[in-house]
C-alpha positions as a Python dict, from the first residue, in 0.01 Angstrom:
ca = {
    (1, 'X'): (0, 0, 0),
    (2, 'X'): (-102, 72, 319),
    (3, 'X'): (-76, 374, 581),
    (4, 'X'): (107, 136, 814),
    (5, 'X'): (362, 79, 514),
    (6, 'X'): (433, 409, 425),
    (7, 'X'): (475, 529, 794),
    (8, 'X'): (755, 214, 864),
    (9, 'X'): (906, 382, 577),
    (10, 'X'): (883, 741, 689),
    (11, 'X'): (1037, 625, 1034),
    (12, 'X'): (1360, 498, 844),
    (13, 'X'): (1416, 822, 620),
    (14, 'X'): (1296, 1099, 808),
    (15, 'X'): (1545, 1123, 1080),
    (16, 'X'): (1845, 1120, 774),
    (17, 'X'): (1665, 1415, 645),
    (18, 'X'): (1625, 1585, 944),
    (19, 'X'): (1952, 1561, 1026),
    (20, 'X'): (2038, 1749, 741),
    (21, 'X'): (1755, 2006, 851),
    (22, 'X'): (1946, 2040, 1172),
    (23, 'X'): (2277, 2102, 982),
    (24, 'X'): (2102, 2379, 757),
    (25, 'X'): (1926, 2543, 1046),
    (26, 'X'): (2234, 2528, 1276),
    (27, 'X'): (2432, 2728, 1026),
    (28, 'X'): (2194, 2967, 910),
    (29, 'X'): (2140, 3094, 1259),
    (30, 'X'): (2498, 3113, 1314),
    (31, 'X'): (2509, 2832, 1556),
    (32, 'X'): (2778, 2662, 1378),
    (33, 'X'): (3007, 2921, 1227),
    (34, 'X'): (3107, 2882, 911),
    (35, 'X'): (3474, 2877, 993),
    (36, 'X'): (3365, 2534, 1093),
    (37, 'X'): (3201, 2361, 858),
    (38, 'X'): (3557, 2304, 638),
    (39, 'X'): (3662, 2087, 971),
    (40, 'X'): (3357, 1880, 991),
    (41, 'X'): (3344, 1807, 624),
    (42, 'X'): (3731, 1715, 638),
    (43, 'X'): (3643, 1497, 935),
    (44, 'X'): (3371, 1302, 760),
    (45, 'X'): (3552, 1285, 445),
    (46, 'X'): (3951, 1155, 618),
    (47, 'X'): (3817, 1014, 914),
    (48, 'X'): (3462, 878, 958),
    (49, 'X'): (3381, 789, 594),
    (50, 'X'): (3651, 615, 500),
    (51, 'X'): (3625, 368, 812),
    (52, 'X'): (3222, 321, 731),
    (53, 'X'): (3327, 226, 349),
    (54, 'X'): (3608, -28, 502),
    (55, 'X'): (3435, -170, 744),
    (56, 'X'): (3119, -261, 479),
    (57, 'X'): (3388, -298, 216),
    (58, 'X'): (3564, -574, 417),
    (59, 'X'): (3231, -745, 513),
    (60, 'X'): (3068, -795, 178),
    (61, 'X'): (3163, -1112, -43),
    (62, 'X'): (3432, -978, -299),
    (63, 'X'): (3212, -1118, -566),
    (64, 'X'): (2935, -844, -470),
    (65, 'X'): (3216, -578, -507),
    (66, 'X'): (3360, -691, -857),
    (67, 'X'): (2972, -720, -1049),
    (68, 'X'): (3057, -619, -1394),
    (69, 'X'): (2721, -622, -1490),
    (70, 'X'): (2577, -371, -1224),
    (71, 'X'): (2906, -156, -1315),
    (72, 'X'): (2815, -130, -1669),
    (73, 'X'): (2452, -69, -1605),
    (74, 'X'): (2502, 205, -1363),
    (75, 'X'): (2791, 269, -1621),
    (76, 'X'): (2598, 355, -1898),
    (77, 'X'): (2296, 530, -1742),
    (78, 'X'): (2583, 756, -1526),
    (79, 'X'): (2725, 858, -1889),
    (80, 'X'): (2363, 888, -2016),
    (81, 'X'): (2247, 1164, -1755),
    (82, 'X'): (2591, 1369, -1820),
    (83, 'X'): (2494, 1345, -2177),
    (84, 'X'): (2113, 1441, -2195),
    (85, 'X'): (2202, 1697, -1909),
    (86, 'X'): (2439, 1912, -2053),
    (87, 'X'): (2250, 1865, -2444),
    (88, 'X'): (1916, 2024, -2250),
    (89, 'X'): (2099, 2307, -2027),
    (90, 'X'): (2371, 2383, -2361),
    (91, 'X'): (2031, 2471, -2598),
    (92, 'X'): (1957, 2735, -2279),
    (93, 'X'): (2301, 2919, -2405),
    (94, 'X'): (2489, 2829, -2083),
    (95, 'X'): (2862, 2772, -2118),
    (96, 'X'): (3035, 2469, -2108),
    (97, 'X'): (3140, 2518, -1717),
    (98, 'X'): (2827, 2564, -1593),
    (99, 'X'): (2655, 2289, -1805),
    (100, 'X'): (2922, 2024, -1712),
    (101, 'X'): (2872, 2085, -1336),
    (102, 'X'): (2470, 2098, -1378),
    (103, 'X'): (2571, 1716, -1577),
    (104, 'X'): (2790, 1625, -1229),
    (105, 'X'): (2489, 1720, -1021),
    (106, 'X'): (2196, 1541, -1218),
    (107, 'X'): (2433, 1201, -1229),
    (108, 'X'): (2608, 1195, -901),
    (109, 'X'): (2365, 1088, -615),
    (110, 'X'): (2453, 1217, -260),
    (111, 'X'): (2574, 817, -172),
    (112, 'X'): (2855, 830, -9),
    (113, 'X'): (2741, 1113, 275),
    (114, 'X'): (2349, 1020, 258),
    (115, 'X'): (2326, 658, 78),
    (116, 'X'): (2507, 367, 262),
    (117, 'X'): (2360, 423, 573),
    (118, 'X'): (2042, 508, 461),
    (119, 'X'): (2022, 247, 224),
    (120, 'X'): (2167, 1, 504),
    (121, 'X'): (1930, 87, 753),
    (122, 'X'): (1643, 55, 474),
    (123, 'X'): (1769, -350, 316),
    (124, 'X'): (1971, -455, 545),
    (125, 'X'): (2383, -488, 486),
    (126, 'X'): (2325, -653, 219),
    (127, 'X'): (2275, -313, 11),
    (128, 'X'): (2637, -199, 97),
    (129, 'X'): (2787, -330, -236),
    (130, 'X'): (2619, -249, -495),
    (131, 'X'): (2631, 110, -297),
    (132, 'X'): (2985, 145, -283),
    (133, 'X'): (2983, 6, -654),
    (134, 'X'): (2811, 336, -774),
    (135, 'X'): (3074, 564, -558),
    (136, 'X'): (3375, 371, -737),
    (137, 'X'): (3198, 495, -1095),
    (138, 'X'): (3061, 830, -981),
    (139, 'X'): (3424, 905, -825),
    (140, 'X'): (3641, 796, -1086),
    (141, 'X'): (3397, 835, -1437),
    (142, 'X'): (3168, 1101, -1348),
    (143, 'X'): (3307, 1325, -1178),
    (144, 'X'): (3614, 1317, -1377),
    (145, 'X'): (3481, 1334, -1710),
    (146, 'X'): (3261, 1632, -1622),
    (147, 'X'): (3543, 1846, -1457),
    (148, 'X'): (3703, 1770, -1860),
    (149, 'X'): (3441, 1833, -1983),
    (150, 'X'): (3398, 2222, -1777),
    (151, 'X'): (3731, 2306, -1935),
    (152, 'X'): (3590, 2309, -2273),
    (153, 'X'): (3514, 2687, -2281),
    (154, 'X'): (3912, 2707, -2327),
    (155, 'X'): (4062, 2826, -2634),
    (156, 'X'): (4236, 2482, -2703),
    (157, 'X'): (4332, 2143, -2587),
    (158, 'X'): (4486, 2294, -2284),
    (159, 'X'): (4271, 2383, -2002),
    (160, 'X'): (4106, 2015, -2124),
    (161, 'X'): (4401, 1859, -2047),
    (162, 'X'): (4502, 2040, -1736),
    (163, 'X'): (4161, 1994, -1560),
    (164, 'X'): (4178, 1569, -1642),
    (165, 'X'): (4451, 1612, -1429),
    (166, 'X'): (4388, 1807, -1179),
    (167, 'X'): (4041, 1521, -1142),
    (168, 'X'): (4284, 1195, -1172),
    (169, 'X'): (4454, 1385, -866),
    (170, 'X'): (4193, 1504, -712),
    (171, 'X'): (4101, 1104, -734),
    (172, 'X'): (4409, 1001, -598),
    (173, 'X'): (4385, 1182, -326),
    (174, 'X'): (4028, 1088, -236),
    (175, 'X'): (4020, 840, 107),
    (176, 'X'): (3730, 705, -28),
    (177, 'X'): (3813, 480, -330),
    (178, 'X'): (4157, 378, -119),
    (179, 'X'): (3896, 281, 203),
    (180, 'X'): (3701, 93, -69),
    (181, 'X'): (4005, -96, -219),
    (182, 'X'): (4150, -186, 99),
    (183, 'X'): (3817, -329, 226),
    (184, 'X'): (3744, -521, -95),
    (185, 'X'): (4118, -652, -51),
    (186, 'X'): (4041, -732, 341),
    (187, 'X'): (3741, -906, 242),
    (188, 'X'): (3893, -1049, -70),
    (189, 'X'): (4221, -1196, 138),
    (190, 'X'): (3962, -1290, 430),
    (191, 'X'): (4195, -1072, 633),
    (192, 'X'): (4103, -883, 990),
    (193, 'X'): (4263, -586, 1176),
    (194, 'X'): (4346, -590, 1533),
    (195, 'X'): (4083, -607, 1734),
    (196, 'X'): (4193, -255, 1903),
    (197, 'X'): (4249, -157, 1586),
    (198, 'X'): (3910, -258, 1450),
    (199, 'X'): (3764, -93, 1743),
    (200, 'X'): (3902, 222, 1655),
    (201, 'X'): (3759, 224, 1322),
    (202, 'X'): (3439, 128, 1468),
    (203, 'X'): (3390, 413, 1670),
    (204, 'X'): (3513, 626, 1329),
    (205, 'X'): (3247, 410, 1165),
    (206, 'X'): (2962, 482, 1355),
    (207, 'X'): (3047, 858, 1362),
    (208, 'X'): (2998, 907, 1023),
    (209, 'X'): (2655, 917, 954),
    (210, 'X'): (2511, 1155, 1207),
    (211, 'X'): (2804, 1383, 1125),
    (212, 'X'): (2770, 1343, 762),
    (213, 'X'): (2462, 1479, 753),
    (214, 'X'): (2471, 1718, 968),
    (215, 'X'): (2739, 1865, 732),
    (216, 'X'): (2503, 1833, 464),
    (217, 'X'): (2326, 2065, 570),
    (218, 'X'): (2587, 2310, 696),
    (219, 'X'): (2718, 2315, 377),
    (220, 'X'): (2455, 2386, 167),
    (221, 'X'): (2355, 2655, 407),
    (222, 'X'): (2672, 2813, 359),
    (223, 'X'): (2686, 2823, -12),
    (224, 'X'): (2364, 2955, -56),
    (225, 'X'): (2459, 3231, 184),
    (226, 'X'): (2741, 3287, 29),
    (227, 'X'): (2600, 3323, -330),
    (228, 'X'): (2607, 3636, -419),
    (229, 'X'): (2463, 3623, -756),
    (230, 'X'): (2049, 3450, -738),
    (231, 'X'): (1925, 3243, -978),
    (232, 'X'): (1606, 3183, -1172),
    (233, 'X'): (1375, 2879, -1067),
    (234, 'X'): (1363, 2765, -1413),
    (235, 'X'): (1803, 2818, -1438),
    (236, 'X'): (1820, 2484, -1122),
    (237, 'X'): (1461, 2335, -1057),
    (238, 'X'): (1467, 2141, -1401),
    (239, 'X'): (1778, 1951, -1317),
    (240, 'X'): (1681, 1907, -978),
    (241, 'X'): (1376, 1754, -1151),
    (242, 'X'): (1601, 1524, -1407),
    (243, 'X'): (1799, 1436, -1104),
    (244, 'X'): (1508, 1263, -862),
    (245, 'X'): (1286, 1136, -1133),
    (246, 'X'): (1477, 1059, -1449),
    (247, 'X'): (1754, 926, -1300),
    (248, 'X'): (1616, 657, -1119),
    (249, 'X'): (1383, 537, -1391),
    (250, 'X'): (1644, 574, -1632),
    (251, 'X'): (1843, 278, -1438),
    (252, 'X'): (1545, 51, -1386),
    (253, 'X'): (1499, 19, -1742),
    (254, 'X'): (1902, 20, -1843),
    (255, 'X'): (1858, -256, -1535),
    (256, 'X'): (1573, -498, -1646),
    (257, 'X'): (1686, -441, -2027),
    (258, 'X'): (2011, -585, -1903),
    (259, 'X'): (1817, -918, -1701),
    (260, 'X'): (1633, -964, -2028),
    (261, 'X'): (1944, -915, -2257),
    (262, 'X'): (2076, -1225, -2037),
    (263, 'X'): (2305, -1043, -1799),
    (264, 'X'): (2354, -1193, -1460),
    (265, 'X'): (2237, -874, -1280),
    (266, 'X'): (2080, -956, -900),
    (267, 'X'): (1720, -776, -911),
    (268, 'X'): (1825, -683, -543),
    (269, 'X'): (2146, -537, -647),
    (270, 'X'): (1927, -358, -929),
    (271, 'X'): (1698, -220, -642),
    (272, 'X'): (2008, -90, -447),
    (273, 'X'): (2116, 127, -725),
    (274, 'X'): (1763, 252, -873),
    (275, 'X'): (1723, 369, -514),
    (276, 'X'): (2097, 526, -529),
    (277, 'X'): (1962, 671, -832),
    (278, 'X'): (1685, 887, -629),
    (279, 'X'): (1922, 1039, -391),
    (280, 'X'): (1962, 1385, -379),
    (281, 'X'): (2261, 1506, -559),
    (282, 'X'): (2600, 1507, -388),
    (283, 'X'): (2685, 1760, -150),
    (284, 'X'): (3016, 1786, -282),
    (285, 'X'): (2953, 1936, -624),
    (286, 'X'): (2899, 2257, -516),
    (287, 'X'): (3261, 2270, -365),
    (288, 'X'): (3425, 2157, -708),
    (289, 'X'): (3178, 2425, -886),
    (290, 'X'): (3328, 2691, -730),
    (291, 'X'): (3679, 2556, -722),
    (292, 'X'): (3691, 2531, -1072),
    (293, 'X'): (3472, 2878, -1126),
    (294, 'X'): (3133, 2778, -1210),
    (295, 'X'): (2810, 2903, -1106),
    (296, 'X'): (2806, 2757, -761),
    (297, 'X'): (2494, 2959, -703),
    (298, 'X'): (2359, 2745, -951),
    (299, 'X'): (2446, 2407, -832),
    (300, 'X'): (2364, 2494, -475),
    (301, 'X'): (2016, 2523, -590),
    (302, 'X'): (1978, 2222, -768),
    (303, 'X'): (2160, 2025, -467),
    (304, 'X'): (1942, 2198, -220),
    (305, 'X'): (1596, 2154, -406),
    (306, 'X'): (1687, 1791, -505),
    (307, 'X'): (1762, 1747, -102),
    (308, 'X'): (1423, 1886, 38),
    (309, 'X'): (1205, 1702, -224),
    (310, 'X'): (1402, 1381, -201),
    (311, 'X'): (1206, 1359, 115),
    (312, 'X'): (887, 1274, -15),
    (313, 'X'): (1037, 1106, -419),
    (314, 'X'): (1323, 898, -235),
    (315, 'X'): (1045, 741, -19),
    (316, 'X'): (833, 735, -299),
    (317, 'X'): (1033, 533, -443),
    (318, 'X'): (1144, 287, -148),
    (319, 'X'): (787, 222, -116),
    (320, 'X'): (729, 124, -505),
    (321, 'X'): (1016, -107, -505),
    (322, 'X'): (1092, -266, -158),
}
């Protein structure tokens, strides 16, 4: 591996993360008030998101899109982390809110905000699918099972039940998994918009990755000002930790066990989603932590160290496998 390699690399990821720098620094020194940062992160998530996921949903093969064996890889490693996670931070006495959200952060990369484009610019197009594969299990079995799974500090069934629905809504009234479904249909029904139309979303499209992590960092700037409550190194940096390293490597080998087991798993697709696997944990956590009254503190931490050392383990990684 040469100097020459690892600088090509650093010229692809560095501006992503510096973007995010720029987001953190602008709200920190009260460029960008915080009154703000609720109307970028709405645009990104109704607006300029959704019309990147179409647009790559609609231009890869349908095939790429319905893989059942990359689903139930990143399937079972997804359910893994949630497992191991909360079974390591439960022995440390923590309750089953703030355990289930630690889970969500150590098993949800950042891909929709951070991975497509990065990933894109990094392979090629190509790398869109299996991407937008992960989001479709992250959005509907991750993130829902560990918002159940919060409620189980409850005295009964209830508060179980009540928070499974309140993440099947919450699901429903994502734009992302609709964007995905009606670009998988698009591409499925070799169907095209208007090319005014098209344009439109284009423009959307193109918008969404600068933005996106710009409010990256905004956001994580404002929750850790607004945390009242601090937290100790040991309480965030181990599933920070669990979330950059074990993650990834827990997918290559669910990955290549699967290839050797017989399944008809594309070693690129596998490379797409052990590299989804080293992102930095979603942004977006720390908004349904304190939604739901966890320690947002907590997961702020954990999304903000897993951010600043994904610098140097996510392009670790890219130059190991690519």
């Amino acid at each position: 591996m040469t100097i020459g390699f690892v600088l090509s690399i650093l010229i692809i990821t560095f501006p992503f993360f510096a973007l995010v720098l720029c987001g953190y620094v602008a709200a920190r020194r009260g460029l960008l008030p915080q009154a703000a940062i609720p109307g970028l992160n709405s645009f990104v998530l109704y607006f300029a998101l959704p019309c990147l996921l179409y647009r790559f949903g609609a231009s890869t093969p349908i095939a790429a899109l319905l893989d059942g064996s990359l689903v139930a890889v990143y399937l079972v490693c997804a359910l893994s982390m949630v497992g191991l996670t909360i079974a390591i931070t439960r022995k440390g006495r923590i309750n089953w809110n703030d355990a289930s959200f630690g889970a969500l952060v150590a098993a949800f990369p950042n891909t929709g905000f951070m991975g497509v484009p990065l990933l894109v610019a990094l392979l090629g197009a190509k790398a869109a699918g299996p991407a937008i594969v992960t989001i479709v299990v992250d959005l509907l079995v991750t993130s829902s099972l560990c918002i159940a799974l919060s409620r189980l500090d409850s005295a009964d069934s209830h508060g179980v039940k009540v928070a499974a629905q309140k993440a099947l809504q919450g699901v429903a009234l994502n734009p992302l998994p609709w964007a995905i479904l009606l670009g998988a249909l698009t591409s499925g029904l070799q169907l095209s918009l208007p090319v005014p139309v098209m344009q439109t979303v284009g423009l959307l499209a193109d918008a969404a990755s600068p933005v996106a992590l710009f409010t990256i960092g905004a956001v994580l700037a404002r929750s850790q000002m607004n945390s009242a409550i601090p937290t100790p190194f040991m309480g965030y940096a181990p599933v920070a930790l669990i979330k950059l390293v074990l993650h990834p490597v827990l997918v290559g080998l669910v990955g290549l066990a699967a290839i050797a087991l017989g399944l008809p798993l594309d070693r690129f697709a596998l490379t797409v989603v052990v590299l989804v696997a080293a992102l930095p944990s979603a942004s977006n956590a720390a908004l349904l932590a304190e939604r739901f009254g966890a320690d947002s503190g907590r997961i702020t931490r954990i999304i903000l160290l897993s951010t600043v050392l994904a610098f140097f383990t996510f392009s670790g990684a890219v130059a190991l496998l690519i």
